[in-house]
Backbone as JSON Lines, residues from 0, in Angstrom:
{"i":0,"aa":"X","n":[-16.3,-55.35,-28.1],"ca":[-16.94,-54.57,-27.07],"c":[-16.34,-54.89,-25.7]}
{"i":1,"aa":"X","n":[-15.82,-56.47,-25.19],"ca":[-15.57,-56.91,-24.52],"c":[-14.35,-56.02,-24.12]}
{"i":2,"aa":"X","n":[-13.56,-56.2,-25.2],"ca":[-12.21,-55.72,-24.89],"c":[-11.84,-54.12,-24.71]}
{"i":3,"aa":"X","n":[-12.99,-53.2,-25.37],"ca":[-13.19,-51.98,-25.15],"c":[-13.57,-51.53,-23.39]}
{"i":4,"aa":"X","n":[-14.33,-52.29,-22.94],"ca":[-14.82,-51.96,-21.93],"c":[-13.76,-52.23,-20.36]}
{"i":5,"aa":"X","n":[-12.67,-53.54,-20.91],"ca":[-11.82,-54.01,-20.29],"c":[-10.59,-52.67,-20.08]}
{"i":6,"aa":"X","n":[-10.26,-52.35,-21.33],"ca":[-9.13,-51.34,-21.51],"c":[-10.04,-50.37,-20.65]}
{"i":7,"aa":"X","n":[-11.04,-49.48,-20.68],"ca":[-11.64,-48.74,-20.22],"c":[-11.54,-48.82,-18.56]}
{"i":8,"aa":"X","n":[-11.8,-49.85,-18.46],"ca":[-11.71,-50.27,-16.87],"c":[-10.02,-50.36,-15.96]}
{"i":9,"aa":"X","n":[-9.38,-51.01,-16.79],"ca":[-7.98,-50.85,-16.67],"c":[-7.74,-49.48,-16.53]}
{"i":10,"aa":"X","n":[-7.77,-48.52,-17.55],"ca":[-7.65,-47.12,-17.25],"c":[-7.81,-46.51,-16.43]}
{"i":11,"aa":"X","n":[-8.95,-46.63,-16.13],"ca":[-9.62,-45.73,-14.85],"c":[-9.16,-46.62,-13.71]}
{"i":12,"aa":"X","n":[-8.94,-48.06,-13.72],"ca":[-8.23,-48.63,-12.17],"c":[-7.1,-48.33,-12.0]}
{"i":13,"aa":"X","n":[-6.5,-47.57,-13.24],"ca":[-4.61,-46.97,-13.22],"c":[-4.85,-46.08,-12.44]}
{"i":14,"aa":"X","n":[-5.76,-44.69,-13.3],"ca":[-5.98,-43.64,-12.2],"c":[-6.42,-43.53,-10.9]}
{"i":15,"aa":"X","n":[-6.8,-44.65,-10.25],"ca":[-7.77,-44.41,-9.29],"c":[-6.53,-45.02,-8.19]}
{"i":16,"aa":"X","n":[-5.62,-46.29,-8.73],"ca":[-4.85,-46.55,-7.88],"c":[-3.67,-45.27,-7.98]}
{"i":17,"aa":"X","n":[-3.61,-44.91,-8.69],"ca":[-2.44,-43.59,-8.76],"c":[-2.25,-42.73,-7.51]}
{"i":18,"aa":"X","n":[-4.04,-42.07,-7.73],"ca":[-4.75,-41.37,-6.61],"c":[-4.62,-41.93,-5.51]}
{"i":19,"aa":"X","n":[-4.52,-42.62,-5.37],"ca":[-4.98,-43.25,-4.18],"c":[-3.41,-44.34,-3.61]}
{"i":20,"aa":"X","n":[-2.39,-44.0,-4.21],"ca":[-1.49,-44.74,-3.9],"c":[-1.12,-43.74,-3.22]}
{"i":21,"aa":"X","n":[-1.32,-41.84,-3.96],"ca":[-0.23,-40.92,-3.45],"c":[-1.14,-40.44,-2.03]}
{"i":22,"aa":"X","n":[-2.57,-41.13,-1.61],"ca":[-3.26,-40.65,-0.16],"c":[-3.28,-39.52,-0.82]}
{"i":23,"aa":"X","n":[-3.64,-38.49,0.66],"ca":[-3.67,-37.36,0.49],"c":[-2.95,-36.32,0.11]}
{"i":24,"aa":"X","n":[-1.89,-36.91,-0.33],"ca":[-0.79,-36.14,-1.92],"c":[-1.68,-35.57,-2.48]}
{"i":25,"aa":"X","n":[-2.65,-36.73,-3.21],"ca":[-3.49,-36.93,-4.59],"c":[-4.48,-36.28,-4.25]}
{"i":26,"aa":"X","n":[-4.69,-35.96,-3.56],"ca":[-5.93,-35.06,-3.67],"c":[-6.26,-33.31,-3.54]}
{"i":27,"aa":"X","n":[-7.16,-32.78,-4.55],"ca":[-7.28,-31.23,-4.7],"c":[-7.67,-30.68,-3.04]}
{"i":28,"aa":"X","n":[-7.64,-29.48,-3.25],"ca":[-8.12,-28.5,-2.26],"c":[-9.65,-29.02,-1.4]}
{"i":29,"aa":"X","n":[-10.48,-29.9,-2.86],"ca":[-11.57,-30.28,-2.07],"c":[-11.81,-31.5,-1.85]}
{"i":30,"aa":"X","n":[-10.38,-32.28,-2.03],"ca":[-10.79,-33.43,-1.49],"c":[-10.8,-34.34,-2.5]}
{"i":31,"aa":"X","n":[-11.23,-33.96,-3.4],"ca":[-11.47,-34.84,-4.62],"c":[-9.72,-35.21,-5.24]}
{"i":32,"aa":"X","n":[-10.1,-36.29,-5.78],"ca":[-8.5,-36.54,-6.86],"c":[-8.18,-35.72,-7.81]}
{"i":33,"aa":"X","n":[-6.73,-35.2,-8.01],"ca":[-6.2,-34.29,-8.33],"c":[-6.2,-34.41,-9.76]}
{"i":34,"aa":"X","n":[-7.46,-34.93,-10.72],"ca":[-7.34,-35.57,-12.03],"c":[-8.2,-34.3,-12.79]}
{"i":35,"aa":"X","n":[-7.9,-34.02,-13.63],"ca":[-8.2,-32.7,-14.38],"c":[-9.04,-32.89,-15.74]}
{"i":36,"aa":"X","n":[-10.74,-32.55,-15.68],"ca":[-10.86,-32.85,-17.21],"c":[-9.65,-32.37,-18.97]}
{"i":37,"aa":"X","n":[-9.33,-31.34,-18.08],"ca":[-8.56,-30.75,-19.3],"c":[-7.14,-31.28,-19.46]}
{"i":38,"aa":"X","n":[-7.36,-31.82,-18.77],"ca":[-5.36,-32.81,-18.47],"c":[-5.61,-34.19,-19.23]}
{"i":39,"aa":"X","n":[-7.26,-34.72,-18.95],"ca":[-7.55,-35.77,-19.92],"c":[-7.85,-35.42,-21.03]}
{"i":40,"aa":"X","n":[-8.46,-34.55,-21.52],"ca":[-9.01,-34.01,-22.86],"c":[-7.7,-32.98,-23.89]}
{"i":41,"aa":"X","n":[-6.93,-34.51,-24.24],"ca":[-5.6,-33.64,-24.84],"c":[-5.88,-33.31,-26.32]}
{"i":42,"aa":"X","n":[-6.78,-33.42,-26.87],"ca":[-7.0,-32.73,-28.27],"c":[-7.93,-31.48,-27.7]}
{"i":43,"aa":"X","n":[-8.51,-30.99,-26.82],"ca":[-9.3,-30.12,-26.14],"c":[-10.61,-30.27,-27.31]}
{"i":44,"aa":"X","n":[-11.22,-31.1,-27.39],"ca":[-12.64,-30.8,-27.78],"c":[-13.86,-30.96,-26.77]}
{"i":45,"aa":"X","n":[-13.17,-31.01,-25.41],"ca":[-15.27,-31.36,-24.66],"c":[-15.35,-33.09,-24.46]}
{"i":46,"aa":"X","n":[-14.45,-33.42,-25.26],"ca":[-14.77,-34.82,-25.08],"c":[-13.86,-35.81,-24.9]}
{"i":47,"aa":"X","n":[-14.19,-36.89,-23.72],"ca":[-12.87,-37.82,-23.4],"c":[-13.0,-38.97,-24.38]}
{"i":48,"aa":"X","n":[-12.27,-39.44,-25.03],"ca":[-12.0,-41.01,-25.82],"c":[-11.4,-41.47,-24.86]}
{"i":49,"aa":"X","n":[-11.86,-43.12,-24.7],"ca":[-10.82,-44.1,-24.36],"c":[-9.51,-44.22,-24.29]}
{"i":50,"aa":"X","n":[-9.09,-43.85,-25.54],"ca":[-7.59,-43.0,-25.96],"c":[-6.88,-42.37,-24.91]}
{"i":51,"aa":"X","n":[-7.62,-41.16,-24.72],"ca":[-7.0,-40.08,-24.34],"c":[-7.16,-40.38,-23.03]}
{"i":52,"aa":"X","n":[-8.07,-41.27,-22.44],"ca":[-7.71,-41.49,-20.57],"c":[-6.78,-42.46,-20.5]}
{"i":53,"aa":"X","n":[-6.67,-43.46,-21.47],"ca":[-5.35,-44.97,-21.48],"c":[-4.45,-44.02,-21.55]}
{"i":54,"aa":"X","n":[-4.26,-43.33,-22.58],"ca":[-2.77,-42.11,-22.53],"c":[-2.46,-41.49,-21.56]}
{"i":55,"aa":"X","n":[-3.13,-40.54,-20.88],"ca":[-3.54,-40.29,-19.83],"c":[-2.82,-40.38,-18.28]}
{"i":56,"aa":"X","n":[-3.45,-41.85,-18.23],"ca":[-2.87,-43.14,-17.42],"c":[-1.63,-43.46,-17.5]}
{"i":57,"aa":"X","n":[-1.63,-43.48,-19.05],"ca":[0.23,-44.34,-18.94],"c":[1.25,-43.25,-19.08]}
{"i":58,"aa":"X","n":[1.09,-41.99,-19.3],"ca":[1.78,-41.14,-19.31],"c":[1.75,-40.46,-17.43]}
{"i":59,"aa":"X","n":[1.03,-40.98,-16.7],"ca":[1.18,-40.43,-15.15],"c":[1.65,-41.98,-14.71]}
{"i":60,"aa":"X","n":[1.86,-42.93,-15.1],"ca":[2.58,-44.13,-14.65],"c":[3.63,-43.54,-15.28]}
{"i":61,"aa":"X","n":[4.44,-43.4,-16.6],"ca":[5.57,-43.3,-16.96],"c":[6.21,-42.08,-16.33]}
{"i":62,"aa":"X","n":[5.8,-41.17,-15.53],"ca":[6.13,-39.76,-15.28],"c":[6.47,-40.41,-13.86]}
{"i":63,"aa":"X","n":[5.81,-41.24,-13.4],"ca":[5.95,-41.64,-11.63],"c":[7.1,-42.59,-11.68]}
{"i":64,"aa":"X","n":[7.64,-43.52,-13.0],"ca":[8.01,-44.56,-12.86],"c":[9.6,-44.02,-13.41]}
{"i":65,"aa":"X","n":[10.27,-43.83,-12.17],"ca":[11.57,-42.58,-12.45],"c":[12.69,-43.92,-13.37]}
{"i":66,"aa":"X","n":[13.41,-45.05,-13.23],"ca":[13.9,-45.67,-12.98],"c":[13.6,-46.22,-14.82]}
{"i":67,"aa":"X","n":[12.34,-46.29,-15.18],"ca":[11.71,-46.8,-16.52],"c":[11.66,-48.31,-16.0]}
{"i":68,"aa":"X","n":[11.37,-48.99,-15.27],"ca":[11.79,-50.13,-15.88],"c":[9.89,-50.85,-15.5]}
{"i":69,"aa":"X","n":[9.22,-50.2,-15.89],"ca":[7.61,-50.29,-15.8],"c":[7.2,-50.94,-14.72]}
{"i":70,"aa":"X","n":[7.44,-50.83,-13.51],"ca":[7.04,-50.9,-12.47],"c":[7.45,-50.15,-11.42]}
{"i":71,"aa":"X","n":[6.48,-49.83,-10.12],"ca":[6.22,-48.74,-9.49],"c":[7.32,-49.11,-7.89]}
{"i":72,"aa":"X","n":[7.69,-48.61,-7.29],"ca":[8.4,-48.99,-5.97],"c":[7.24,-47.68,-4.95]}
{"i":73,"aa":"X","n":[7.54,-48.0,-3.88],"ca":[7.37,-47.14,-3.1],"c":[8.41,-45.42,-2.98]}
{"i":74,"aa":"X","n":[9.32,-46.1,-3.34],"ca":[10.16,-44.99,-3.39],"c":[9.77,-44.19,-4.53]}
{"i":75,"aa":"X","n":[9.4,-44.63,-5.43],"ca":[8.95,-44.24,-6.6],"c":[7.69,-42.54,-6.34]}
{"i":76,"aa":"X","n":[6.66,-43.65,-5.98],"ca":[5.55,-43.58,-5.63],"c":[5.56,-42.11,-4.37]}
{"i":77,"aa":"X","n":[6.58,-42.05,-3.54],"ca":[7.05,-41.36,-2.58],"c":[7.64,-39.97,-2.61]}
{"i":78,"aa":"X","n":[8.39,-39.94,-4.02],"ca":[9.11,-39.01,-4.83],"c":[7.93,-38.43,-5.32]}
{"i":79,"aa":"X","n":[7.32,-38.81,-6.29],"ca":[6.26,-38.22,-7.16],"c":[5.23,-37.19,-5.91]}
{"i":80,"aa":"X","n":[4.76,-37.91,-5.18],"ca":[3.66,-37.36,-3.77],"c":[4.18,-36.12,-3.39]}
{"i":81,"aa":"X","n":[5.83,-36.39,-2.91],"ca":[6.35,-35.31,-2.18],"c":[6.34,-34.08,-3.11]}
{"i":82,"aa":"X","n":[6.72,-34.01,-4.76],"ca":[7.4,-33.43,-5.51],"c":[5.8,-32.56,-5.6]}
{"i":83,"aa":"X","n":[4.41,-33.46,-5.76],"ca":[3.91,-32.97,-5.76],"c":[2.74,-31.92,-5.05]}
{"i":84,"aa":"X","n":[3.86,-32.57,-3.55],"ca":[3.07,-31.59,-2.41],"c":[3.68,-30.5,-2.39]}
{"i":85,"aa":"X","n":[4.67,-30.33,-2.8],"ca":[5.9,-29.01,-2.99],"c":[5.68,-27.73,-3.41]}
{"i":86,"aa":"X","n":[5.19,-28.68,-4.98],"ca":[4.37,-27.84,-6.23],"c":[2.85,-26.99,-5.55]}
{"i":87,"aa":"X","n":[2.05,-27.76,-4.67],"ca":[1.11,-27.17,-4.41],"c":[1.34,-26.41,-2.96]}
{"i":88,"aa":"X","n":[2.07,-26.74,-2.4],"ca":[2.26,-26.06,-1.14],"c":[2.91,-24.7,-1.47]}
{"i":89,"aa":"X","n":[3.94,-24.51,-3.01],"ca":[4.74,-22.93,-3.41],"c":[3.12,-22.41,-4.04]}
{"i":90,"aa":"X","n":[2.41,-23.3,-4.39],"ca":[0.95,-22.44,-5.51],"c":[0.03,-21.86,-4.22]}
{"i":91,"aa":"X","n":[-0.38,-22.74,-3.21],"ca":[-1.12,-22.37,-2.31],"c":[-0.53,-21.39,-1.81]}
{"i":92,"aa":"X","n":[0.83,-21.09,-1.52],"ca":[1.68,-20.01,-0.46],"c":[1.12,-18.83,-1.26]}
{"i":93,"aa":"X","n":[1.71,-18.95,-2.55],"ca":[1.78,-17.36,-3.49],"c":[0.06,-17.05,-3.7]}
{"i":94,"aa":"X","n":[-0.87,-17.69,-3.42],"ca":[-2.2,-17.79,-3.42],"c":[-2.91,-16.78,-2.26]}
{"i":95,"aa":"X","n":[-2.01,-17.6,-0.75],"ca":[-2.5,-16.98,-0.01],"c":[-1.7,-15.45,0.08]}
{"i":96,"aa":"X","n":[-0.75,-15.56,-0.25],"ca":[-0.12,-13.68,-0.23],"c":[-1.12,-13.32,-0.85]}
{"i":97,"aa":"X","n":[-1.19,-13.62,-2.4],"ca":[-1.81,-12.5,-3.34],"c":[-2.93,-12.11,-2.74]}
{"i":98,"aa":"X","n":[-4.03,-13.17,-1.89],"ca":[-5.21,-12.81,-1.32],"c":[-5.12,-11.92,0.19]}
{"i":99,"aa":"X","n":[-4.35,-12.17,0.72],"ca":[-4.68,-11.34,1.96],"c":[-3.28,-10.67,2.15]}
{"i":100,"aa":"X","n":[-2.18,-10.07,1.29],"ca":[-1.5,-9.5,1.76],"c":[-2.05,-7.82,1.74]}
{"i":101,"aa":"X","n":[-2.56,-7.22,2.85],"ca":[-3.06,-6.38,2.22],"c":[-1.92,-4.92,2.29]}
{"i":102,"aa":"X","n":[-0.82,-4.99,2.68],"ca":[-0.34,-4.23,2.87],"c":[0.68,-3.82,2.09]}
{"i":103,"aa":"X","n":[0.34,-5.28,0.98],"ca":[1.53,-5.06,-0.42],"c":[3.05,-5.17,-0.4]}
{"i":104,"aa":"X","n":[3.43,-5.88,0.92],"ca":[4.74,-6.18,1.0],"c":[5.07,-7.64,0.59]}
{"i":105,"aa":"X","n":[4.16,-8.42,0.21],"ca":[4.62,-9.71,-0.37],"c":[5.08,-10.73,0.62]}
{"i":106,"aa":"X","n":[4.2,-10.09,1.98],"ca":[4.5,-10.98,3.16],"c":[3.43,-10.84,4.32]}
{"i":107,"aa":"X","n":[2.75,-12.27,4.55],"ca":[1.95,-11.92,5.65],"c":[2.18,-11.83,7.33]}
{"i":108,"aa":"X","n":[1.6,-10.84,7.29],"ca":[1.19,-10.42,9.37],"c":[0.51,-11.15,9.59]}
{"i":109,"aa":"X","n":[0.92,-11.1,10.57],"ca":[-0.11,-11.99,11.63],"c":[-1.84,-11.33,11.8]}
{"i":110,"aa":"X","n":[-2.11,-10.31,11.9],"ca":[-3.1,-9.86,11.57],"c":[-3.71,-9.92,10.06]}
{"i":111,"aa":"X","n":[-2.8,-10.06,9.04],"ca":[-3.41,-10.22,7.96],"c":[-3.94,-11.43,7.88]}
{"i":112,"aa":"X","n":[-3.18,-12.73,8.39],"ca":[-3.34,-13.53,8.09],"c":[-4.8,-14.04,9.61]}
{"i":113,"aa":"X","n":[-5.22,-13.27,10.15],"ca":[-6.08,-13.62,11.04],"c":[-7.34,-12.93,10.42]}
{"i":114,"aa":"X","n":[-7.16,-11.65,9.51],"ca":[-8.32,-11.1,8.9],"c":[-8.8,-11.73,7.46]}
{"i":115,"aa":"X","n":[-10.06,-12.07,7.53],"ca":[-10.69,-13.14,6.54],"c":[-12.39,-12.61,6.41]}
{"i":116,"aa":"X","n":[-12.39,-12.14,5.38],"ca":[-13.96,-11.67,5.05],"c":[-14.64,-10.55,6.77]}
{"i":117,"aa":"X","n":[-13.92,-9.84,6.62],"ca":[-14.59,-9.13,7.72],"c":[-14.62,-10.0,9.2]}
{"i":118,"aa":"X","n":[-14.0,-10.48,9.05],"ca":[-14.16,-11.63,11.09],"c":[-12.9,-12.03,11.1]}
{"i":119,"aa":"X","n":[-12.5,-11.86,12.29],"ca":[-11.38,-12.92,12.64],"c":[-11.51,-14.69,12.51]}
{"i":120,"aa":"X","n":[-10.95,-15.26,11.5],"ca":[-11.29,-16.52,10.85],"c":[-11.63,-17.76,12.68]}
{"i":121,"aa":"X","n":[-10.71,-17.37,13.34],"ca":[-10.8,-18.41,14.89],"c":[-12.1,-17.47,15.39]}
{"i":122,"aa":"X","n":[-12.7,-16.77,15.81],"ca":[-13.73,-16.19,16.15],"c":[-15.42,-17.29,14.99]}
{"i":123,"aa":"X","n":[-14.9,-17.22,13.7],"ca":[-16.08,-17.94,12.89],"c":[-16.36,-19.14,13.92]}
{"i":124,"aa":"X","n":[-14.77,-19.67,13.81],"ca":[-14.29,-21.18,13.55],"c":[-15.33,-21.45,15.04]}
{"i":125,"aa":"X","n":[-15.04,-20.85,16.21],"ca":[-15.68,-20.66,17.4],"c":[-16.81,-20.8,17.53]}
{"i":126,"aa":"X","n":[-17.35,-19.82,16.6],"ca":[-18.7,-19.52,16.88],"c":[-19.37,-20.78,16.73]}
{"i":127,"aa":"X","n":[-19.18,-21.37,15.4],"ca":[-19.79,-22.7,14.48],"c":[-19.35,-23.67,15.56]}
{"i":128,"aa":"X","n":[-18.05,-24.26,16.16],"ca":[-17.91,-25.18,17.35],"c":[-19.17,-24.96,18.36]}
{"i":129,"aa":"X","n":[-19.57,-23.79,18.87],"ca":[-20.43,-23.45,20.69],"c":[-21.38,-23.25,19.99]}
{"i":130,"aa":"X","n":[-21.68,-24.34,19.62],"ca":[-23.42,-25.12,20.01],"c":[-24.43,-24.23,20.45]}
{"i":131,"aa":"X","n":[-24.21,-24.07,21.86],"ca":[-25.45,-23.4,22.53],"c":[-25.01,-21.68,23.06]}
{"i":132,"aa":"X","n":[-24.31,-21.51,22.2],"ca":[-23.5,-20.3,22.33],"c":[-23.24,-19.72,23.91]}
{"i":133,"aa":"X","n":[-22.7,-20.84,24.53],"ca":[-22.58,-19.97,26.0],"c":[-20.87,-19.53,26.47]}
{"i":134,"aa":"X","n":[-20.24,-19.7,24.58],"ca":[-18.67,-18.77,24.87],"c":[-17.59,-20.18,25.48]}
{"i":135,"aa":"X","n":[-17.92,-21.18,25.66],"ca":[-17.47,-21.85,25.48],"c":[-17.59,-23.57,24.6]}
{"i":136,"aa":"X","n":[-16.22,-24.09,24.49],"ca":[-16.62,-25.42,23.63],"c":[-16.45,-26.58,24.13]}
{"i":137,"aa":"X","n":[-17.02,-27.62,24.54],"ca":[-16.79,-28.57,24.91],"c":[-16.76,-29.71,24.08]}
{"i":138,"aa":"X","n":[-15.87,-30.68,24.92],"ca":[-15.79,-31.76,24.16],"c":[-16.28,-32.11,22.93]}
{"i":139,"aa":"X","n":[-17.52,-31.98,23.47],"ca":[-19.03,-32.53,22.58],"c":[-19.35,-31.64,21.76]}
{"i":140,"aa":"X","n":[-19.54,-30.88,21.61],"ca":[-19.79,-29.74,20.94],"c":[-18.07,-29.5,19.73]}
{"i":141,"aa":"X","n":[-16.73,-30.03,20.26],"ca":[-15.75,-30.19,19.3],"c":[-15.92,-31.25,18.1]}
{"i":142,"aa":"X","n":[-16.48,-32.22,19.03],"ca":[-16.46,-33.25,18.24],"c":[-17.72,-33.64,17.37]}
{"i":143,"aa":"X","n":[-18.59,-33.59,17.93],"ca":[-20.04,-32.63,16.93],"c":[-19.46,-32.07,15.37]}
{"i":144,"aa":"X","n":[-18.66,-30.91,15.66],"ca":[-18.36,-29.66,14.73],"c":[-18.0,-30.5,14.14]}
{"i":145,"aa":"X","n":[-16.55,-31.67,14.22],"ca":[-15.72,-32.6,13.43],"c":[-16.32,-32.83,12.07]}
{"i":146,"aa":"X","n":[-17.73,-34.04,13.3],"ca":[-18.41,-34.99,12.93],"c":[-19.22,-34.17,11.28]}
{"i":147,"aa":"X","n":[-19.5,-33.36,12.04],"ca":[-20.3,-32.45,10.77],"c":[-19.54,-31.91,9.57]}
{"i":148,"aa":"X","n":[-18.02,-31.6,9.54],"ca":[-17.62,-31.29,8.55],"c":[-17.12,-32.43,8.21]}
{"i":149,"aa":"X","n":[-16.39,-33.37,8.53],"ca":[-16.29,-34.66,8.11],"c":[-17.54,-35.48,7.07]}
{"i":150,"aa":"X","n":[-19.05,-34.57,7.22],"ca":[-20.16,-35.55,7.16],"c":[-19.55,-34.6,5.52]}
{"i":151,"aa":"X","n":[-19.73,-33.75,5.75],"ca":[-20.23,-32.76,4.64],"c":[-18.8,-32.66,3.41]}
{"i":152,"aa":"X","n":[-17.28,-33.24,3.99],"ca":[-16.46,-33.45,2.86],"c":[-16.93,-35.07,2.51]}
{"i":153,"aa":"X","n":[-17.1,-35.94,3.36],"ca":[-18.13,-36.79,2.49],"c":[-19.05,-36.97,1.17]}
{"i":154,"aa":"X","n":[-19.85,-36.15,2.19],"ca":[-21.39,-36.3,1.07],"c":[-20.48,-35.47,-0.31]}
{"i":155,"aa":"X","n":[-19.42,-34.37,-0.53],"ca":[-19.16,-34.21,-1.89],"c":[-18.19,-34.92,-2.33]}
{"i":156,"aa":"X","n":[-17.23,-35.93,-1.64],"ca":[-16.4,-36.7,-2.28],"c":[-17.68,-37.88,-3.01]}
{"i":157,"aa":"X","n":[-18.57,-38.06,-2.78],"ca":[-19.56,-39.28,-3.0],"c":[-20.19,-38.47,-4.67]}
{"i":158,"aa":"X","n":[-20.31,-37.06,-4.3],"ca":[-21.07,-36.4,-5.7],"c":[-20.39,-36.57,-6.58]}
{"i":159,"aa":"X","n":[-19.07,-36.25,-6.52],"ca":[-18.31,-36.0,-7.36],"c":[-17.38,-36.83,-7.76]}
């Protein structure tokens, strides 16, 4: 049991330093680590084994660890982050065309890219900053807004 719970722990301290080696590489759209139930669940039944997160683990160490020689460098570590900010920065690009190109040229305007659910997205962004709505933002009222979305990617990095 001892030794089950050890491997278990090892595992998840692989992934967590992984995450957290690549900063904000490693992390999804919301913040959370970029770790996928279905990326762990490689027989796809619903359910993780011990197995399949140690595998898991050592198959995103062996994928990071370019060189093989089972240990990690910074350079290492550096390659993998970038390669994989790349990957998400071409997914996010073709993301945001498909969503707001509305004019079907496979390229955004400047107006397209300012029109967002019926409002000009800096007009929201505005509104939610001025506090006491008197059209302008101050300091306090910037740093307020921060404070508050800062509170609130918090409280779901903590849920989740």
């Amino acid at each position: 049991m001892k030794t089950k719970f050890l491997m278990a722990a090892i595992a998840a301290g692989m992934l967590a330093t992984m995450a957290q080696a690549e900063g904000s590489h490693g992390l999804g759209r919301d913040g959370g680590p970029r770790i996928d139930f279905g990326e762990l669940d490689a027989n796809a039944d619903g359910q993780l084994t011990l197995a399949e997160v140690q595998n898991a683990a050592a198959a995103r160490f062996a994928g990071t660890d370019a060189n093989g020689d089972g240990a990690l460098s910074a350079d290492e570590m550096d390659a993998r982050a970038i390669a994989e900010v790349t990957a998400n920065a071409a997914t996010r690009a073709a993301d945001m065309i498909a969503r707001l190109d509305e004019n079907g040229d496979g390229l955004l305007q400047a107006a397209e890219m300012q029109a967002r659910e019926g409002g000009h997205r800096g007009e929201r962004m505005f509104s939610h900053m001025d506090a006491d709505e008197d059209g302008v933002v101050t300091k306090a009222e910037f740093d307020a807004a921060v404070a508050k979305m800062n509170e609130g990617r918090d409280r779901w990095r903590h849920r989740n």
